[in-house]
C-alpha positions in Angstrom: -30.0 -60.5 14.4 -33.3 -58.3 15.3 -34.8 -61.3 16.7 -31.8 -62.3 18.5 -31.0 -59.1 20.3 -34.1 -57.1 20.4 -32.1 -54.1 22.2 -29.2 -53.6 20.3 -30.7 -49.8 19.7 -30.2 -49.4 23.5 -26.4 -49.3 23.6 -26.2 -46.8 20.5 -24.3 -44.2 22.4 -21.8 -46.5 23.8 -21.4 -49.2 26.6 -20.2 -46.5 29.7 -23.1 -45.4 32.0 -22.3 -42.7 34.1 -24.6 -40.3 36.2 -27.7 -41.8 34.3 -26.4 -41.8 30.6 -25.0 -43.7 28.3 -21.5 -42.7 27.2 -18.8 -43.8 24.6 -15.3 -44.7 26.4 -12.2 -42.7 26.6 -9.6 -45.6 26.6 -9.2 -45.4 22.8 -9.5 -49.0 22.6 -12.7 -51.0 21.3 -14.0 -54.1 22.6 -16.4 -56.8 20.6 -19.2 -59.0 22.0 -19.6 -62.2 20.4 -22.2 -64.5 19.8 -20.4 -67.5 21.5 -23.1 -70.1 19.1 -22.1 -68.5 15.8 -18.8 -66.4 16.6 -20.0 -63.8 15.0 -19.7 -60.3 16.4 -22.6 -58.7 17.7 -21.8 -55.6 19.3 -18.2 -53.3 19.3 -17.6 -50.8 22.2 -14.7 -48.3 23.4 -13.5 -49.8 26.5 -13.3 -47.3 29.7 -10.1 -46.4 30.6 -9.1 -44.8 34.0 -11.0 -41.2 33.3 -14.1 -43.0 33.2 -13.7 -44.6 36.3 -12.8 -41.2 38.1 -15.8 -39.7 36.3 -18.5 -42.7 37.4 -16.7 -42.5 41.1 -17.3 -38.8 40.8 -21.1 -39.5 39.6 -21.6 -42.0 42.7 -19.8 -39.5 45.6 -22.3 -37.0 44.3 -25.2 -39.0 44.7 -24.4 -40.4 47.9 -25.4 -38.1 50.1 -29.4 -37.7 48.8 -29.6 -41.2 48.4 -28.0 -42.2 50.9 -30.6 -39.4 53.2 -33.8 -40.8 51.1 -35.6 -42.3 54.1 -35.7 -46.5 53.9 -39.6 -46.4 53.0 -38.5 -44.5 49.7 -35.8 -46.3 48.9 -38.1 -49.8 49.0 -40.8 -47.8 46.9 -38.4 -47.3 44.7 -37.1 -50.8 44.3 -40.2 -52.0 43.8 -40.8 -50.0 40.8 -37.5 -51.1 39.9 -38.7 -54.8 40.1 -41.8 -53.8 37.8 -39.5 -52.3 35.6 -37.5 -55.3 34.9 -40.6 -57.6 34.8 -42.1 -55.4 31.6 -38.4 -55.9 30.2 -38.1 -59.5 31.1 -37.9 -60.7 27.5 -35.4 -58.5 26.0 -32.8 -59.3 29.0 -33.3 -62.6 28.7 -32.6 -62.4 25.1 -29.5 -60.0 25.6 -27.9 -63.0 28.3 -28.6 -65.3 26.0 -26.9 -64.0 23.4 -23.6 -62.8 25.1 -22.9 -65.8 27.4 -24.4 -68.5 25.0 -27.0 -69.9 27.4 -30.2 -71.5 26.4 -33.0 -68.8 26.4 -35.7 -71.2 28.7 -32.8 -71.3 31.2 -32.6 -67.7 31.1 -36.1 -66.9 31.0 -36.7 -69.4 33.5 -33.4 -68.9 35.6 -31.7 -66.0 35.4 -34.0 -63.3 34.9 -36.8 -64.7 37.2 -34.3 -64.9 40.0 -33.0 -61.4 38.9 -36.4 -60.1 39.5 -37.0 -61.8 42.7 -33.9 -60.1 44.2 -34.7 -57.2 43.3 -37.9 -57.8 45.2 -36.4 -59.1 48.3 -33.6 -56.1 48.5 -36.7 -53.7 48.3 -38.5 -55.5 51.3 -35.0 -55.5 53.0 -34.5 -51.7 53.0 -36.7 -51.2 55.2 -35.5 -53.4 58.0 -32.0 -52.2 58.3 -32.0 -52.2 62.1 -29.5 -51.5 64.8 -29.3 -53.3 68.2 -31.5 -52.7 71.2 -30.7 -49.3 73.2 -29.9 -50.0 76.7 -28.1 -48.8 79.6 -24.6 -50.8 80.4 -22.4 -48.1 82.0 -24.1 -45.8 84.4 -25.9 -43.1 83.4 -25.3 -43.9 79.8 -27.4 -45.2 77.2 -26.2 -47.0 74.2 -27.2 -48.1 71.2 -26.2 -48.8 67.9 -26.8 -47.5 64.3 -25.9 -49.2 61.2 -25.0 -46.8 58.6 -24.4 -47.0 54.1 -20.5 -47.2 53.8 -20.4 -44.5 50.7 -19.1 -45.3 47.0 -18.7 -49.2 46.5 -17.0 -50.2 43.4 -17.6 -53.8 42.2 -16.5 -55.8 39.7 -19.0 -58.7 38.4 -17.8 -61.7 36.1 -19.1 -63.2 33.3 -21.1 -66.8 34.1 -23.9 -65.1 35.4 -23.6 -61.2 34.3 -27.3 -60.2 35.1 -27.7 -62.2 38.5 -24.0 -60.8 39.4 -25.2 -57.2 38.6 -28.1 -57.5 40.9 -26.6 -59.4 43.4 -23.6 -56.5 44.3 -26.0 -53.1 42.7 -28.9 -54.1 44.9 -27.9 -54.4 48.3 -25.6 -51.7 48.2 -28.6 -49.2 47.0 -30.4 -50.9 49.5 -28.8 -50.0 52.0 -28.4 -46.2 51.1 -25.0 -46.9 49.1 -23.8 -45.7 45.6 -22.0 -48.0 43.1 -19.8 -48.1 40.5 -19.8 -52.2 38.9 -17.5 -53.0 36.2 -18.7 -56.0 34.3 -16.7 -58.6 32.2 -15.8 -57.0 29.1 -17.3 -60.3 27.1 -20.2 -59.7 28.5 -21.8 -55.9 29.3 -25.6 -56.1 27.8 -27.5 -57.0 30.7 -25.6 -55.0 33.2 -26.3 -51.9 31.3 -30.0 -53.0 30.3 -29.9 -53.7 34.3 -28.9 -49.8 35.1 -31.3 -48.5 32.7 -34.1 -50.4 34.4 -33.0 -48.4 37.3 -33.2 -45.1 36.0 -36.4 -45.7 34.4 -37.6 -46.9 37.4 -36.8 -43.6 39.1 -33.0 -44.4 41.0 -31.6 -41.0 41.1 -28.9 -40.8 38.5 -25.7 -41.5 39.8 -26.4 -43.3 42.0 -25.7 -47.0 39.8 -23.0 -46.2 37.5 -21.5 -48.8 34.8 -17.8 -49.1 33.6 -16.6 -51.7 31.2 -13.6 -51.8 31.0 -10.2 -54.7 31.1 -9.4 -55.2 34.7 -6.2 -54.1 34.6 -7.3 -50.5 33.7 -10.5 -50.1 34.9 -10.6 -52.7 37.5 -7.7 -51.6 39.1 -8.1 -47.9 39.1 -11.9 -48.7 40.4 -10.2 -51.1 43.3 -7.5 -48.6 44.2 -9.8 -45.4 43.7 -9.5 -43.4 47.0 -13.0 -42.4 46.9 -14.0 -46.1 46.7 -14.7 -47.3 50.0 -15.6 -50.5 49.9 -14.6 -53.4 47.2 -17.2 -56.5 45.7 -15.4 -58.6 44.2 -16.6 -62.4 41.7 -14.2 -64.1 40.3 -11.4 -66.7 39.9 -9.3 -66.7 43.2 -5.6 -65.8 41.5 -7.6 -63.3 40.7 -9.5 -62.3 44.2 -5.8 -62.0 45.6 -4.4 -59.4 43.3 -8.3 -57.3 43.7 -7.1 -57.9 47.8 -3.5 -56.6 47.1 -4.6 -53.6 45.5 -7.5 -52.9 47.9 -5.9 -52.9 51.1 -3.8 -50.3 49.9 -6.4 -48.3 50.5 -7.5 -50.1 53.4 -11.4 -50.8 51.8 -14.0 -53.3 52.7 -13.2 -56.1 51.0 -15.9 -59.2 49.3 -14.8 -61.7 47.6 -16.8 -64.4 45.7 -14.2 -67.1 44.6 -13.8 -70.2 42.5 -15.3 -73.3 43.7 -14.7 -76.7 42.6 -18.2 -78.6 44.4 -17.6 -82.2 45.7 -20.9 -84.2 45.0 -21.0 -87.0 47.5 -23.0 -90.1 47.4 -23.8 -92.7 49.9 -24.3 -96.2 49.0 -28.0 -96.0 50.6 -28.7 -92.8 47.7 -31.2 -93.3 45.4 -29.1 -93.9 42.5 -31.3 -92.4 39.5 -31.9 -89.5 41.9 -28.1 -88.7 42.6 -27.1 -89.4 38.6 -30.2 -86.8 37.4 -29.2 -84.4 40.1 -25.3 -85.1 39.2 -25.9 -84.5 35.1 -28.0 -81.2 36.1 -25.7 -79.7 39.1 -22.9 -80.7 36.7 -23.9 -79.2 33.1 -26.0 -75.8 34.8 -24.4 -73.1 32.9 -22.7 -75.3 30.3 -20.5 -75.9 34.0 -19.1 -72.6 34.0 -21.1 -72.1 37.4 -18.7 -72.0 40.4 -21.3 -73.6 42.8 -21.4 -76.4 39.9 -21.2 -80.1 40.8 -17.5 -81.2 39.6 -16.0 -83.7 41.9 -18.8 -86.5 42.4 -17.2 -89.2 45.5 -19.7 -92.4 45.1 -19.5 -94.8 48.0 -17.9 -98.1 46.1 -21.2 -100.3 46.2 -23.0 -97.7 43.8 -19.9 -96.7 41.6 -19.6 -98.4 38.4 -23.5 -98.1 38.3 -23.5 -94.4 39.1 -20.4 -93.9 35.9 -22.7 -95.9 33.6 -26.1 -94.3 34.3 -24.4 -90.9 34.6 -22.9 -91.1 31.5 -26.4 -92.3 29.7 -27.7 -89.4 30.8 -25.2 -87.3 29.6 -25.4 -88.7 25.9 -29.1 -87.6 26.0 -28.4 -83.6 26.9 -28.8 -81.9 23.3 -26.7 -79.1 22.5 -27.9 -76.6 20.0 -28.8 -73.0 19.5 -29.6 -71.0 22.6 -32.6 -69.7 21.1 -34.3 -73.2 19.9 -36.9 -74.3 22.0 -35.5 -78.0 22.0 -31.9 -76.7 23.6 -30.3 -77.9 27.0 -27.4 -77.1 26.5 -25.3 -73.8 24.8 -21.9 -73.3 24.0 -19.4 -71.4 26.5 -18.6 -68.4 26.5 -15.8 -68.2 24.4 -13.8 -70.2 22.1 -10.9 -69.3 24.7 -12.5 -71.2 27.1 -13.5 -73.7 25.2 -10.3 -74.7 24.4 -9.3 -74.3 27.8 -11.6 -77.0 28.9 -10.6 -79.0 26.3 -7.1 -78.7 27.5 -8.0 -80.1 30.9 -9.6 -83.3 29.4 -7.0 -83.8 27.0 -4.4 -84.2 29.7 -6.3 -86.1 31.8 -6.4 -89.2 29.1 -3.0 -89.9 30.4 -4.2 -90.9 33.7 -7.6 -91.4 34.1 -10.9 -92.6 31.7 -12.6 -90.6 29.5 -16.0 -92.5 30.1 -17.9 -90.1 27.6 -17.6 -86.5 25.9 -14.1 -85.1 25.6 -14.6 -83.6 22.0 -16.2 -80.7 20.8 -19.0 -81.2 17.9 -18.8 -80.9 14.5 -21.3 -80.0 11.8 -23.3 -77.1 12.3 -22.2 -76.6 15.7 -18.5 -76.6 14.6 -18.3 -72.8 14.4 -19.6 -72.1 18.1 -17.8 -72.6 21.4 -19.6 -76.0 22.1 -17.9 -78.8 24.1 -19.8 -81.9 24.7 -20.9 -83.1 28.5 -17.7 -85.1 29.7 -17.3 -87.5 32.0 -14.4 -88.8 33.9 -13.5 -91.6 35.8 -10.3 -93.2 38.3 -8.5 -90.0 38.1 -6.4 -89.3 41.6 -7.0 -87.2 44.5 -4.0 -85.4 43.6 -4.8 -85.3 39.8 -5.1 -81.8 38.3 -8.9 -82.5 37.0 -9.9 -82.8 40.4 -8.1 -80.2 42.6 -8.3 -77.4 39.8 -11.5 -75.3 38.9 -11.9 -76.2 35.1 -15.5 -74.0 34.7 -16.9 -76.4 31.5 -18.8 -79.5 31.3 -17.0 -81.5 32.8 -17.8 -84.0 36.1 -14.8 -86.5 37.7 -15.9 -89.6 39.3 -14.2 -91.1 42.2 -14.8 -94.3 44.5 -14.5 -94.2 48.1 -14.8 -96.8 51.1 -15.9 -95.2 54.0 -18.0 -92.3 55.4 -14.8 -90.7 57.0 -12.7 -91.0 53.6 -15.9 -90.2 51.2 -16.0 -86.7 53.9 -12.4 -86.3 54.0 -11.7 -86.6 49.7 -14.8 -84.4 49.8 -13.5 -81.3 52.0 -9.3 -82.3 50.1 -9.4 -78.8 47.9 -8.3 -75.3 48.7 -12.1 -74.3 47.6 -15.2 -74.7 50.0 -18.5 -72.7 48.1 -20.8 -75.2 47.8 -21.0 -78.9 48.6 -23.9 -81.5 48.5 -25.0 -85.1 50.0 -26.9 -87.6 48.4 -28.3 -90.1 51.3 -31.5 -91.3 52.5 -30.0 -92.1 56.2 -31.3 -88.4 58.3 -28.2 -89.2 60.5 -25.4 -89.4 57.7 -27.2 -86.3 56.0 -26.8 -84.3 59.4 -23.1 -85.5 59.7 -22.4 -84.1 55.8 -24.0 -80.8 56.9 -22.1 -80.3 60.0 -18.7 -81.3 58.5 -18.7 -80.5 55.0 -16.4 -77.7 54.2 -18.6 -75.2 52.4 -20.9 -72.2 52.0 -24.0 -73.9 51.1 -24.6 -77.9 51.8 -27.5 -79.5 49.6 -28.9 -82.4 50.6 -30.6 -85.1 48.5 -30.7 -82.2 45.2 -27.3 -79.5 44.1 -27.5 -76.2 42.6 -31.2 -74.1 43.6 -30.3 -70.7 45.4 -33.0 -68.3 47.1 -32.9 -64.7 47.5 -33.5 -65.7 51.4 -30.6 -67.4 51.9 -27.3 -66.4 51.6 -24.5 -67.4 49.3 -20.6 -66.9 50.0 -17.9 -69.6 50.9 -15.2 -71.0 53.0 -11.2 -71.2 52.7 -10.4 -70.1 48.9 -13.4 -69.4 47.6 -13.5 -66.4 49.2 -15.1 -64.6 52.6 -18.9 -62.0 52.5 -22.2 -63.4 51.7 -24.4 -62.2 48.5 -27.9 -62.2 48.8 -30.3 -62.2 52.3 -30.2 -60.1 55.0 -26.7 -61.1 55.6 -25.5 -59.3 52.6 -27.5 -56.0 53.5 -25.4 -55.7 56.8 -22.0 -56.1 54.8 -22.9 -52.9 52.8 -23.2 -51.1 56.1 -20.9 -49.9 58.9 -21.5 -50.1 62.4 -21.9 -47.1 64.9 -21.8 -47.4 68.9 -23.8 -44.1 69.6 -23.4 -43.3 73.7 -25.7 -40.5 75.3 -24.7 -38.9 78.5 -28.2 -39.0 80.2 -26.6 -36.4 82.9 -25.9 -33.2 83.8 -22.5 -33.9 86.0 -20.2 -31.9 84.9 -17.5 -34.2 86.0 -18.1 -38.4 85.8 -17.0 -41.1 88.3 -14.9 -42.2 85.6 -13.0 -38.9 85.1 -11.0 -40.0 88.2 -9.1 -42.1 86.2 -7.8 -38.9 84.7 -8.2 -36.4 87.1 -8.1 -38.3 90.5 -10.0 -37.2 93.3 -8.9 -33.3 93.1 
């Protein structure tokens, strides 16, 4: 287990960090993290309960006001550090994902902590360009300008596909911006997020000012959403779920983010190339083990290229080798759970009744049998209307269906509550152009599905939820915005007075 999870001695004093320190939780309940490959339990913790969410609100309040006063040059020093802090530690967080979510370690040493790292980078560049507007003159004798401002305390809550890359993507633009934080991860999975926070410290981020609860959401979650020193709410998750975080939130009338399910359409036109779009279909599809809400799960294929796209698909889908996360030769892990597992079994099971299995649908046996594996699935004819296809199932699973013409393949594409991410598969620039433009969605790929870039920013449409993570668009949503208007006159008594005074 050593070898496995190199920084177990880490978490020895328990799985709270509050004001720069590891603490035990006060809820009086224990939580354990499991090895989703081997079900065997890795790590048991006392859950927060609402005291330690007052207390790591209490921590972040403190800290706000010297952080928040550090001048933007020292805050990007200090993320920078922060950066070569997590590089030095790149192996043992890559290890510590790996071994909560269940994901292959060369996707997390090549995915998730590289990209964790970059962010980190990017948000230290970005502190220093947190501008206003231009200062001018547009009433009278008054100039105006404007100043953008860190919000206070955020509290955020991060889920458990992507743990690290969720921690950095709320912690780091906050901080950026001159905020404090309090993020409660997913119970099943804490590690990284509290390997993440003691980066931070290390790295010389005052204490306080990131603070870690873990906690069930309906004890800490809620008392973090509803805390009235909490003044702004980051929210990734499923969308039942963004609605009751909403509910609680604008109690309290917060800033509100929300990162929602997604259920990606994957649309090909009969001029793709057709080995490209099944590669790029088997990889957008499977990232994650296809608990990824940005994941390729509805794939519409023009008619002409159909039954060859289902065929070659699936071939390529036979040759993706599960295994352990930590052998070299592994593409794909188990999920997360065995609860989710079976969930995703669930969906595919129901789905025989109206639709065709093409391949997958079963979870191995042998030495896999004790993990949460389920094998890449494929399925084919099901409806519009069908519940694989309008429901987020978060597994390995990709429906096919046929469609005519451009307008339906668009229309079928854009027929779900959910609009994150969306991609086109065509080598006609002018049917490309028309996906982008008219594609329901967050983020449109062309010709490829699934790369993100620190530069860009992620968020969606409709259900999937409103706010953007990552690039410069995410740094203003950590900020409020001030009008500032100086009187450049000595006029004791202003044209405009009149309206109060008249002319007496």
């Amino acid at each position: 287990m050593q070898d496995r999870f190199p920084a177990q001695e880490r978490f020895a004093d328990g799985a709270q960090y509050i004001g720069g320190r590891l603490t035990h939780g006060t809820s009086g309940r224990t939580h354990a993290v499991v090895d989703p490959a081997t079900g065997e339990e890795v790590y048991t913790y006392e859950l927060a309960g609402a005291d330690d969410v007052d207390k790591a609100v209490a921590a972040a309040r403190a800290a706000f006001p010297g952080w928040a006063g550090v001048t933007p040059g020292e805050r990007s020093d200090t993320l920078h550090r922060f950066a070569a802090v997590l590089a030095d530690r790149a192996e043992e967080l890559a290890r510590a994902e790996s071994l909560q979510c269940g994901k292959p370690l060369k996707l997390t040493r090549g995915f998730d902590v590289p990209g964790t790292i970059d962010n980190t980078a990017f948000f230290a560049g970005a502190a220093r360009h947190l501008a206003g507007q231009s200062a001018g003159e547009y009433s009278g004798d008054h100039t105006s300008y404007v100043r953008r401002e860190p919000i206070g305390v955020v509290g955020s809550i991060a889920p458990w596909n992507y743990p690290l890359q969720m921690a950095a993507w709320k912690i780091l633009p906050a901080i950026a911006a001159g905020n404090t934080i309090v993020l409660k991860p997913a119970e099943l999975t804490p590690l990284t997020s509290l390997l993440f926070a003691q980066a931070a410290t290390a790295a010389g981020i005052p204490d306080g000012v990131i603070n870690i609860v873990t906690g069930t959401g309906k004890e800490a979650g809620e008392r973090l959403v509803g805390h009235p020193d909490v003044a702004m709410t980051s929210f990734t998750g499923s969308t039942a779920v963004g609605k009751r975080v909403a509910e609680v939130a604008i109690a309290t009338v917060k800033r509100l983010h929300l990162e929602l399910g997604g259920k990606a359409p994957f649309v090909v036109f009969d001029d793709a190339d057709l080995e490209a779009a099944a590669n790029g279909a088997v990889a957008g599809a499977l990232i994650n083990t296809g608990q990824d809400c940005t994941a390729a799960t509805r794939a519409y294929v023009q008619r002409p290229l159909y039954e060859a796209f289902v065929e070659r698909t699936a071939a390529l889908m036979e040759t993706v080798r599960l295994g352990d996360p930590f052998a070299p030769g592994t593409d794909l892990g188990p999920l997360v759970s065995h609860l989710q597992r079976d969930r995703v079994a669930g969906f595919v099971d129901r789905a025989r009744a109206y639709a065709r299995v093409v391949t997958g649908g079963e979870a191995p046996q042998g030495e896999l049998k004790a993990g949460a594996y389920y094998r890449p699935t494929l399925i084919a004819d099901a409806a519009q209307d069908s519940e694989v296809v309008q429901s987020e199932i978060f597994g390995p699973v990709l429906v096919v269906l046929p469609f005519d013409s451009d307008d339906e393949g668009i229309a079928l594409a854009n027929d779900t509550p959910y609009g994150l991410a969306a991609s086109a598969w065509s080598r006609d620039v002018f049917r490309a152009n028309r996906a982008t433009r008219e594609l329901k969605a967050g983020c449109v790929w062309i010709n490829d599905h699934i790369p993100i870039i620190s530069e860009m920013p992620h968020g969606g449409y409709k259900a999937s939820g409103f706010g953007k993570d990552m690039s410069a668009y995410s740094f203003e949503e950590y900020t409020q915005v001030k009008h500032v208007m100086f009187d450049n006159t000595a006029v004791a008594r202003k044209p405009w007075h009149r309206t109060i005074f008249g002319d007496c």
